[in-house]
C-alpha positions in Angstrom: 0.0 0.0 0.0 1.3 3.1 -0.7 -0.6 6.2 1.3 1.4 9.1 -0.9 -0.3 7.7 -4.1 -3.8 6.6 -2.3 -3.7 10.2 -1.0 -3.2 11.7 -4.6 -5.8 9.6 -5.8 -8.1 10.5 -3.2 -7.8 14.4 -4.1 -10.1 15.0 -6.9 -13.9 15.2 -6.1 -14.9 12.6 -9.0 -12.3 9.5 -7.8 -14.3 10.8 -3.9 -17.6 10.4 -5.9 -16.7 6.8 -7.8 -15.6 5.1 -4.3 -18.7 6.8 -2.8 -21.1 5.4 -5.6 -18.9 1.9 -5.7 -20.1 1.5 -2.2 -23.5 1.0 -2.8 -24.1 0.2 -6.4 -27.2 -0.8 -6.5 -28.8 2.5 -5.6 -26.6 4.3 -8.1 -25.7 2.1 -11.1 -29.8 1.1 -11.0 -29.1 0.4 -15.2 -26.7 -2.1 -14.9 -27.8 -5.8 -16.2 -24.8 -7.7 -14.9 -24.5 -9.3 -11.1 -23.5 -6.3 -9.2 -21.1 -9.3 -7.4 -18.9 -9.2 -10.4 -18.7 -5.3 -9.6 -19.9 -2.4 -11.9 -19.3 -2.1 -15.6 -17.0 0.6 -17.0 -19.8 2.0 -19.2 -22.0 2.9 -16.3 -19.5 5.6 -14.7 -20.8 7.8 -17.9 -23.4 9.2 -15.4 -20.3 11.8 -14.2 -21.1 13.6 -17.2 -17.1 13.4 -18.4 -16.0 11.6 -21.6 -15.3 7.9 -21.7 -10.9 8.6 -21.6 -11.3 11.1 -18.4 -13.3 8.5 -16.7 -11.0 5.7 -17.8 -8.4 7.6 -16.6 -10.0 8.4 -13.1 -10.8 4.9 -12.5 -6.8 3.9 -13.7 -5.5 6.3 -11.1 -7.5 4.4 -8.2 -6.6 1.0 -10.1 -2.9 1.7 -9.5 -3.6 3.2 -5.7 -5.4 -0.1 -4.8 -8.5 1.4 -3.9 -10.2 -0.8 -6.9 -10.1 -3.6 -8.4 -10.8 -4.6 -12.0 -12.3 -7.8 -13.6 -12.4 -8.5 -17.6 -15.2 -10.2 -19.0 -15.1 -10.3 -22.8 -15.2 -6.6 -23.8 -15.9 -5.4 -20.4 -14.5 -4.6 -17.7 -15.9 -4.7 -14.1 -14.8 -2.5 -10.8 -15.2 -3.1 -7.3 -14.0 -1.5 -4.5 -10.8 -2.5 -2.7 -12.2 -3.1 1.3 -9.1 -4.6 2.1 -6.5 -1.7 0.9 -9.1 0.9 2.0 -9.4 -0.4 6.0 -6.1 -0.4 5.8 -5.6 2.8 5.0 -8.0 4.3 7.4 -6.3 2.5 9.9 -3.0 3.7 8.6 -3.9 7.1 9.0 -5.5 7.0 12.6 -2.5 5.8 13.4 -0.1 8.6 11.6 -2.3 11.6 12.7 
């Protein structure tokens, strides 16, 4: 884990609002046809109103912090939050502060 590029990751408002709407999917991603267990498609993050590369490039720069992970099925690809990296974190930065 490494908290510098977490931190970065963590500083823009949409990557705040992805991990925010990745924790419950269901009530935001309410289009989605695929088992939300296999997390949510790239194609529904096109409700933050930004083009398909800025959004791609948002949810690469949480990819590499950890805070997501990714799944590819066929042409898609699926992304659930990282619990794991994410409690550790938190507890990371109780601890520091």
């Amino acid at each position: 884990m490494d908290k510098d590029e977490i931190i970065k990751a963590l500083a823009h408002p949409t990557r705040m609002a992805i991990l925010s709407w990745l924790k419950n999917p269901k009530e935001h991603f309410l289009t989605q046809e695929h088992p939300f267990e296999m997390g949510v498609c790239a194609s529904q993050f096109e409700r933050c109103g930004l083009s398909q590369s800025t959004v791609s490039a948002h949810l690469g720069t949480l990819h590499r912090a950890g805070l997501v992970t990714t799944k590819r099925v066929g042409q898609w690809v699926f992304y659930k939050r990282n619990e794991d990296t994410i409690a550790t974190f938190l507890k990371q930065l109780t601890q520091d502060l």
